[in-house]
BAFI-3210 file (N, C-alpha, C; in Angstrom, 3 decimals, decimal comma, padded with zeros to 6 digits):
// residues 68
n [1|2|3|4|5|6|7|8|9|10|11|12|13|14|15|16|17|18|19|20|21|22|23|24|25|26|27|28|29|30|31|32|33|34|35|36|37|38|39|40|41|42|43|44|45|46|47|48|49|50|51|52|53|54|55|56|57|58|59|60|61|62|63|64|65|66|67|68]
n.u [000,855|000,508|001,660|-000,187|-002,289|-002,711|-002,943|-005,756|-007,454|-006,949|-007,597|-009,878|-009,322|-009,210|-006,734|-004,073|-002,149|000,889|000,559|002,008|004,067|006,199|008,591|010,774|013,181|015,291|016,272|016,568|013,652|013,627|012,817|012,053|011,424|009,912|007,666|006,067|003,452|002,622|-000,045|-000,825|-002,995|-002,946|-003,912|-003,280|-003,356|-001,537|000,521|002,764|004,448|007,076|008,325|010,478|010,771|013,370|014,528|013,635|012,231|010,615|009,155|006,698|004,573|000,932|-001,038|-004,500|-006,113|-005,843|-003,241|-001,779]
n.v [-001,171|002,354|005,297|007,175|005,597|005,040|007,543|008,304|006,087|006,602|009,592|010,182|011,786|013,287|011,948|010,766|008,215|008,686|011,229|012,912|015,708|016,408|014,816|014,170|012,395|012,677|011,551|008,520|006,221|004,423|001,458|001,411|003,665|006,636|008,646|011,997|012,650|015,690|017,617|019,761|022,232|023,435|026,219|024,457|021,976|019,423|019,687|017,196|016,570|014,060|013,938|014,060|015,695|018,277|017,050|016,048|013,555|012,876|014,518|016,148|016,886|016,519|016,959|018,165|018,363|016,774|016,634|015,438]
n.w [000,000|-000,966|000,198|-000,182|-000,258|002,070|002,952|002,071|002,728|005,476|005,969|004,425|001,940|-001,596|-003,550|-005,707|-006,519|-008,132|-008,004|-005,950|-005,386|-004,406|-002,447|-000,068|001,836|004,862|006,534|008,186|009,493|012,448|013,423|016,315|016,671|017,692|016,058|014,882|012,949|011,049|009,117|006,984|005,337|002,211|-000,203|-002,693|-001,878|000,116|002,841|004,165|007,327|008,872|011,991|014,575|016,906|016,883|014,453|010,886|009,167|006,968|004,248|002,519|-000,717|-001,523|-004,154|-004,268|-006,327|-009,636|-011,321|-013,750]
ca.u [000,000|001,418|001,446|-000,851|-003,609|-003,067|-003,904|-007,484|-007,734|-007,172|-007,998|-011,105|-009,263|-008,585|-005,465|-004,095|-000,910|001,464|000,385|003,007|004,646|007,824|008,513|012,227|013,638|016,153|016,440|016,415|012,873|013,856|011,077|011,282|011,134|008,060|007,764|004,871|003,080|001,891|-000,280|-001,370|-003,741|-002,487|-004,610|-003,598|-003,071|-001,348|001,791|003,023|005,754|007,087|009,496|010,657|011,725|013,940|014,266|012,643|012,444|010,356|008,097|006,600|003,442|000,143|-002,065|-005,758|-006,334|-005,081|-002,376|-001,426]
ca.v [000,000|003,114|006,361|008,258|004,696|005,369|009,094|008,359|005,480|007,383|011,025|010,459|013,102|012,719|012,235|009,964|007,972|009,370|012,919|013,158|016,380|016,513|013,702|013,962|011,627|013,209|011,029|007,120|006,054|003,066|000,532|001,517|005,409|007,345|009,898|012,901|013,420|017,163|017,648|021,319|022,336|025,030|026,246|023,681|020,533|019,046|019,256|016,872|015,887|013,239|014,648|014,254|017,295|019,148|016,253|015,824|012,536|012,791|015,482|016,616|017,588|015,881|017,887|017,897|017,412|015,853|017,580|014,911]
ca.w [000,000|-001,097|001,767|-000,554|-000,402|003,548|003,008|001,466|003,456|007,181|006,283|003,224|001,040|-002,553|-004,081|-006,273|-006,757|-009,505|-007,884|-005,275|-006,026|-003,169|-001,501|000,566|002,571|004,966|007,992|008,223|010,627|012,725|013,902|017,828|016,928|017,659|015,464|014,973|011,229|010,963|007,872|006,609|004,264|001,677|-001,303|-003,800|-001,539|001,628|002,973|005,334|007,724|009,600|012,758|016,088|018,072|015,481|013,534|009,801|008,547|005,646|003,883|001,155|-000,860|-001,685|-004,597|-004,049|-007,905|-011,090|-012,448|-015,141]
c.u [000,902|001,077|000,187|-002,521|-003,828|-003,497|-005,334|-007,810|-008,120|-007,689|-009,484|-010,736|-008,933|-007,295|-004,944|-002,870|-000,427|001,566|000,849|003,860|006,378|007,326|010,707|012,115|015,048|016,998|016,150|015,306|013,009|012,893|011,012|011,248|009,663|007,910|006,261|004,703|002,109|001,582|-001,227|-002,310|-003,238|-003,455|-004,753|-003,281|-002,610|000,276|002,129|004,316|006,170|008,156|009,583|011,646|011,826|014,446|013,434|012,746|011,832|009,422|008,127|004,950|002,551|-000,953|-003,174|-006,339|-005,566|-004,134|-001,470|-002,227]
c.v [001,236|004,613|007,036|006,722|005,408|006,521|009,050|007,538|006,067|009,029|011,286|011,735|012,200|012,989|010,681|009,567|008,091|011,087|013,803|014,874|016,355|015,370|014,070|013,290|012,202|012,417|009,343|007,031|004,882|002,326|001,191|002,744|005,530|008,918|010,644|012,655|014,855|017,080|019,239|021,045|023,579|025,138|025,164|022,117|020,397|018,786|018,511|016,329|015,006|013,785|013,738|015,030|017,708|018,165|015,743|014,572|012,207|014,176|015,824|017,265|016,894|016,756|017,490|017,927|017,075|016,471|017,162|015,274]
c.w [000,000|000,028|000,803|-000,322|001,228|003,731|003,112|002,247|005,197|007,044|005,389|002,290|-000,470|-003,319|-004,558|-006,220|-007,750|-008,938|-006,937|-005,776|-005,474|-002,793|-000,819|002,106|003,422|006,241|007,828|009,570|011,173|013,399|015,436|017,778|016,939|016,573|015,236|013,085|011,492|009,435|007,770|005,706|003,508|000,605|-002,602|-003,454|-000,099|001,439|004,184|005,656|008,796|010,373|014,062|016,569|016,688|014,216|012,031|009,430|007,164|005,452|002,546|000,608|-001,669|-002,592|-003,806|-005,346|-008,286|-011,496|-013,364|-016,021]
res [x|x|x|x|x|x|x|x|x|x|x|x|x|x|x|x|x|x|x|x|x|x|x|x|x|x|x|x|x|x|x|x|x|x|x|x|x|x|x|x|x|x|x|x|x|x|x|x|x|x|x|x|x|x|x|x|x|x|x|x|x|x|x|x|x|x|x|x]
***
């Protein structure tokens, strides 16, 4: 299952796979970490990130349409 099925799946928004715009990986997440996801809403989609403390481990940006 790809993070964007788990999007629609846990939040009911739409967004499709392929429609990823950012995605960065900056931090390795290891199985016994706990980490936070913060997700925004901006005018043309969702940005979200995975942290702990000052820590980023992933983020990026989720349209809210098609833009193929």
């Amino acid at each position: 299952m790809c993070q964007v099925d788990i999007w629609q799946d846990s939040f009911r928004k739409d967004c499709h796979c392929g429609q990823i715009r950012k995605v960065k990986f900056a931090n390795i997440i290891r199985p016994d970490m706990v980490v936070n996801l913060e997700i925004t809403t901006t005018g043309s989609g969702y940005n979200y990130k995975y942290y702990q403390d000052d820590i980023i481990f992933s983020s990026g940006v989720l349209p809210k349409e098609n833009t193929l």
